[in-house]
C-alpha positions as CSV (number, residue, x, y, z in Angstrom):
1,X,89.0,80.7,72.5
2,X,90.0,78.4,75.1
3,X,91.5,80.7,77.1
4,X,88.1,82.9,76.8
5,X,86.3,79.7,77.8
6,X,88.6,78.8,80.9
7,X,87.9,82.2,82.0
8,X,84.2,81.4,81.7
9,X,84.5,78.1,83.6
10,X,85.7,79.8,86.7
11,X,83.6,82.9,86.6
12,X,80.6,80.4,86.3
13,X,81.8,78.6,89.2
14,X,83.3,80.8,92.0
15,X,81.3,83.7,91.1
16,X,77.2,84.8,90.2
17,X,78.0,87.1,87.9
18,X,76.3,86.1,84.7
19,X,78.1,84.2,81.9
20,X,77.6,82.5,78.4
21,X,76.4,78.7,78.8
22,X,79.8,76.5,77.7
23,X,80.0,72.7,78.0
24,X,82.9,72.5,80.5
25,X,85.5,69.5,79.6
26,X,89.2,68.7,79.7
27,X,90.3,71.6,78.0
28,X,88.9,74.3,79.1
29,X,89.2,72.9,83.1
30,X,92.9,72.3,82.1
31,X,93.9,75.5,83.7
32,X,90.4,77.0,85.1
33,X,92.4,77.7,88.6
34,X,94.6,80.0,87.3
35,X,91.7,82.2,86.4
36,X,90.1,81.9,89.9
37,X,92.2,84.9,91.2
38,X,90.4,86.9,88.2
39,X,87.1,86.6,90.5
40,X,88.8,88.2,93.2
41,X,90.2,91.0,91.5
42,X,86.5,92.0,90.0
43,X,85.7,91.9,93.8
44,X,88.4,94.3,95.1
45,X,88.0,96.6,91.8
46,X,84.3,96.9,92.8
47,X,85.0,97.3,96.3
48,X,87.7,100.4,95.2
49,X,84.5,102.0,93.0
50,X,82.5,101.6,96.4
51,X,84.7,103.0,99.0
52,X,85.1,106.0,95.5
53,X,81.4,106.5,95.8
54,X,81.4,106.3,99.3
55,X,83.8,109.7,99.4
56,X,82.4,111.4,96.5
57,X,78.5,111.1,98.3
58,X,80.1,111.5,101.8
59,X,78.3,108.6,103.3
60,X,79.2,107.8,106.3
61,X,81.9,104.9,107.5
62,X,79.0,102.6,108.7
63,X,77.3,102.3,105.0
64,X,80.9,101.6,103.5
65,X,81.6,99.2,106.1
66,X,78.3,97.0,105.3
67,X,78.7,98.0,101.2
68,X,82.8,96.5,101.7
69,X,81.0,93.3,103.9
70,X,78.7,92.6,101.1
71,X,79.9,93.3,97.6
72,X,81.9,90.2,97.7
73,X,78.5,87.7,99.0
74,X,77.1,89.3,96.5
75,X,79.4,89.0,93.4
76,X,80.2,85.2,94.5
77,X,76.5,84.4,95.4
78,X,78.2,83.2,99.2
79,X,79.7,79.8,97.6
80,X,82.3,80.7,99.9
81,X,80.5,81.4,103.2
82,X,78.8,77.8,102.5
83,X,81.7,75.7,102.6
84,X,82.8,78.1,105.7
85,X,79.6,77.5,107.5
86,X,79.2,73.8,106.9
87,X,83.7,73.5,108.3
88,X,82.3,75.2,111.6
89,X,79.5,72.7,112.1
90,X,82.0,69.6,111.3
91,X,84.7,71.0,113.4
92,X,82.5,72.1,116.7
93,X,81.2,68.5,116.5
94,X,85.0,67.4,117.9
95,X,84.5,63.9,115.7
96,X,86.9,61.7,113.9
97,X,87.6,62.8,110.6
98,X,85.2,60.5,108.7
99,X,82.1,61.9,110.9
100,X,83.4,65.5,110.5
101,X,83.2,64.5,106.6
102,X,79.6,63.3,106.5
103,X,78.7,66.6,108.3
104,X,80.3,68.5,106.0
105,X,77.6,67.1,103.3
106,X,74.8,67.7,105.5
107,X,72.2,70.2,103.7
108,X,71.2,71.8,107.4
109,X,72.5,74.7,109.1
110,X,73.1,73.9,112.7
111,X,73.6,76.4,115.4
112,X,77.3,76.7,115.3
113,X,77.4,77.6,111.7
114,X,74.9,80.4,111.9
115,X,77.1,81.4,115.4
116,X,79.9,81.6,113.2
117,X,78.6,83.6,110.8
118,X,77.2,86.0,112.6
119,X,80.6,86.5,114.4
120,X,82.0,86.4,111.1
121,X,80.1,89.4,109.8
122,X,80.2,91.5,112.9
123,X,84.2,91.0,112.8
124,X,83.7,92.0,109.6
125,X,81.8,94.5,109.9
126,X,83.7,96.4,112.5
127,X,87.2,96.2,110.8
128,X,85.9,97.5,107.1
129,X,84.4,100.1,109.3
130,X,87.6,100.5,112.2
131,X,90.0,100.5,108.9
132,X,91.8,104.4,109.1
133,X,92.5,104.3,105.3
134,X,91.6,102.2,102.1
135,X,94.7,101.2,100.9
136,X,92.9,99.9,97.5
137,X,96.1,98.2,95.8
138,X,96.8,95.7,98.4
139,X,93.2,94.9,99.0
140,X,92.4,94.5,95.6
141,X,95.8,92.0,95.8
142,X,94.0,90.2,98.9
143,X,91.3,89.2,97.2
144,X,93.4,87.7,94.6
145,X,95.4,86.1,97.2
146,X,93.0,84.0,98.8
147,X,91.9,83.0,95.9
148,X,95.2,82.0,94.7
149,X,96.4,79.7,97.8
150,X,93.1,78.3,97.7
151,X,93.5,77.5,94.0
152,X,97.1,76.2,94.7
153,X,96.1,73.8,97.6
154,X,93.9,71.8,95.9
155,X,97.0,71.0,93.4
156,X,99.4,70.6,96.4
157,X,98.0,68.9,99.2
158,X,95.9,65.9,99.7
159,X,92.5,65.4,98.8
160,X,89.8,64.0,101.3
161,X,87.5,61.0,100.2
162,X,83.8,62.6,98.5
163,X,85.7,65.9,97.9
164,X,82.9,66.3,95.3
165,X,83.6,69.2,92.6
166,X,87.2,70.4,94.7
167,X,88.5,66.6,93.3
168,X,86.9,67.4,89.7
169,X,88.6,70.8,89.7
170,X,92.2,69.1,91.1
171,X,91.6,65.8,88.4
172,X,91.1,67.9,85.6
173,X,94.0,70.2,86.1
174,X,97.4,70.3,84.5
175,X,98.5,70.0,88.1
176,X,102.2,70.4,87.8
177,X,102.3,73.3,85.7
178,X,99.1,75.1,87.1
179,X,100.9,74.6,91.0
180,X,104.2,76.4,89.6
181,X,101.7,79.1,87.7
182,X,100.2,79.9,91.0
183,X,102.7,79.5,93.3
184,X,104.5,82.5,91.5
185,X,101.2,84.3,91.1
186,X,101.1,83.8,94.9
187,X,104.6,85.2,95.4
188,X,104.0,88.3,93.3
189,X,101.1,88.6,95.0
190,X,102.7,89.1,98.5
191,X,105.6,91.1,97.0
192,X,103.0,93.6,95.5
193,X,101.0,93.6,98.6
194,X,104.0,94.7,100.5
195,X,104.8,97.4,97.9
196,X,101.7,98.7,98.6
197,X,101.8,99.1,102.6
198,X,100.1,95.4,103.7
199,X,103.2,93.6,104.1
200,X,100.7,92.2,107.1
201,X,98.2,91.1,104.9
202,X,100.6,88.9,103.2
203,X,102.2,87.7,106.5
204,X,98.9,87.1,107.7
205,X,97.9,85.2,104.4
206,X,100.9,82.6,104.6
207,X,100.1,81.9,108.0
208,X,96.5,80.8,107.8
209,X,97.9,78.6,104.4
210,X,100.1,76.9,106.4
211,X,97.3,76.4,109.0
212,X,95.0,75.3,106.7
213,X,97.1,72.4,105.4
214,X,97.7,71.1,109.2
215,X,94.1,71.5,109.9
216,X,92.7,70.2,106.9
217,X,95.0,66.8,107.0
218,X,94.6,66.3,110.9
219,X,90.5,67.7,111.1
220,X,89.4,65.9,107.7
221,X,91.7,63.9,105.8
222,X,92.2,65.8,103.4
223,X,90.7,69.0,101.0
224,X,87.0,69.7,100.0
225,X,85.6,71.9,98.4
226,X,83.8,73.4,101.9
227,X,87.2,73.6,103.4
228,X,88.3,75.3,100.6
229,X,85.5,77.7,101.1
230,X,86.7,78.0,104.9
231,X,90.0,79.1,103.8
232,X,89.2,81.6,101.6
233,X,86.7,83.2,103.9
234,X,89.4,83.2,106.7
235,X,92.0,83.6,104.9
236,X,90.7,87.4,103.7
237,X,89.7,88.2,107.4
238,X,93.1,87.5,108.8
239,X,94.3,90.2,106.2
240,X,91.6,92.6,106.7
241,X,92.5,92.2,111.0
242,X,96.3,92.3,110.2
243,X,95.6,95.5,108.2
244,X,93.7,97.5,110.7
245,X,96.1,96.3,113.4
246,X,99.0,97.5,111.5
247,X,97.3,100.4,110.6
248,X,96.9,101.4,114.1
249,X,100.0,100.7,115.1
250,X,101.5,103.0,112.6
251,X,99.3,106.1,113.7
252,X,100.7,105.2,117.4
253,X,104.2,105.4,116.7
């Protein structure tokens, strides 16, 4: 039953899909990260039925392209794309960490967070639609992926002050065994992404991790629950642009 309800704690949080009403406490937040991953892999298996549907109807590339942009806004009701939009306000202001920080709780949309997401979504956009084949395995692996490092850095690196629900998430973890469960969830993530032809992806993955950690510490002071947002966000467009390029590169040679 616990397990059922830790399941239901991170569904209710990283995801708008409906779920039964539960009073969240220690126990069943104990290990709630290790069940974030789940949300992506509801994403990429609804993505696969898409781009299935897609071929069966013939629709063209453009409709999959915005179905493969949407599907996951839609299943996570854009929690993500929040925290991304509010990290690109904070960092275009070029402030000290503490004034980047109050931006980040700032209700408003300012002009470089909607810039950004409209960039976001056109990049988007064009490599679902640019992207030769649908390798479904490794992209239903990249959604888990993000979700996994992002899980995994808020039990591994520091936390910046007001981190809000990203501290009551990290405090109410098992954090030493549920940074070991994900770090080898992350690992067997990458291997299996490789296995299945986006050895990129995974590349691509590690690399905006490690970025994230030096911008995160330098930019902010630490982890929030926006920057976590920005990562994961980033994080799944590196691998969908690291999958197209290498995709390309393998029809040229």
């Amino acid at each position: 039953m616990t397990a059922l309800q830790t399941i239901i704690v991170a569904f209710s949080m990283f995801s708008a899909l409906p779920m039964p009403q539960i009073e969240w406490n220690s126990r069943n937040m104990r290990y709630s990260l290790c069940a974030f991953p789940l949300v992506g892999a509801v994403i990429g298996g609804v993505c696969w039925l898409w781009v299935r549907l897609c071929g069966i109807l013939a629709l063209p590339v453009e409709l999959r392209g915005a179905g493969l942009c949407l599907i996951p806004v839609l299943l996570t009701g854009g929690i993500h794309l929040d925290g991304y939009a509010d990290t690109c306000d904070a960092l275009a202001s070029h402030a000290e960490p503490s004034r980047k920080r109050e931006i980040l709780k700032d209700p408003h949309l300012g002009a470089f967070a909607a810039i950004r997401l409209c960039v976001y979504f056109v990049a988007a956009f064009a490599l679902w639609t640019a992207l030769p084949g649908y390798r479904g395995g490794a992209i239903l692996c990249a959604f888990c992926l993000s979700r996994t490092l992002s899980a995994l850095a808020l039990t591994a690196f520091p936390l910046a002050q007001g981190s809000g629900l990203a501290r009551s998430f990290a405090e109410a973890a098992d954090r030493r065994r549920v940074r070991t469960i994900l770090t080898v969830c992350a690992a067997f993530l990458c291997i299996a992404i490789s296995f299945c032809g986006g050895w990129t992806m995974a590349a691509a993955a590690v690399l905006a991790f490690l970025y994230y950690r030096h911008m995160a510490r330098t930019q902010f002071g630490g982890l929030s629950g926006d920057l976590a947002g920005w990562f994961l966000q980033t994080a799944e467009l590196w691998m969908l642009g690291a999958l197209v390029f290498a995709e390309y590169v393998e029809a040229l040679l």
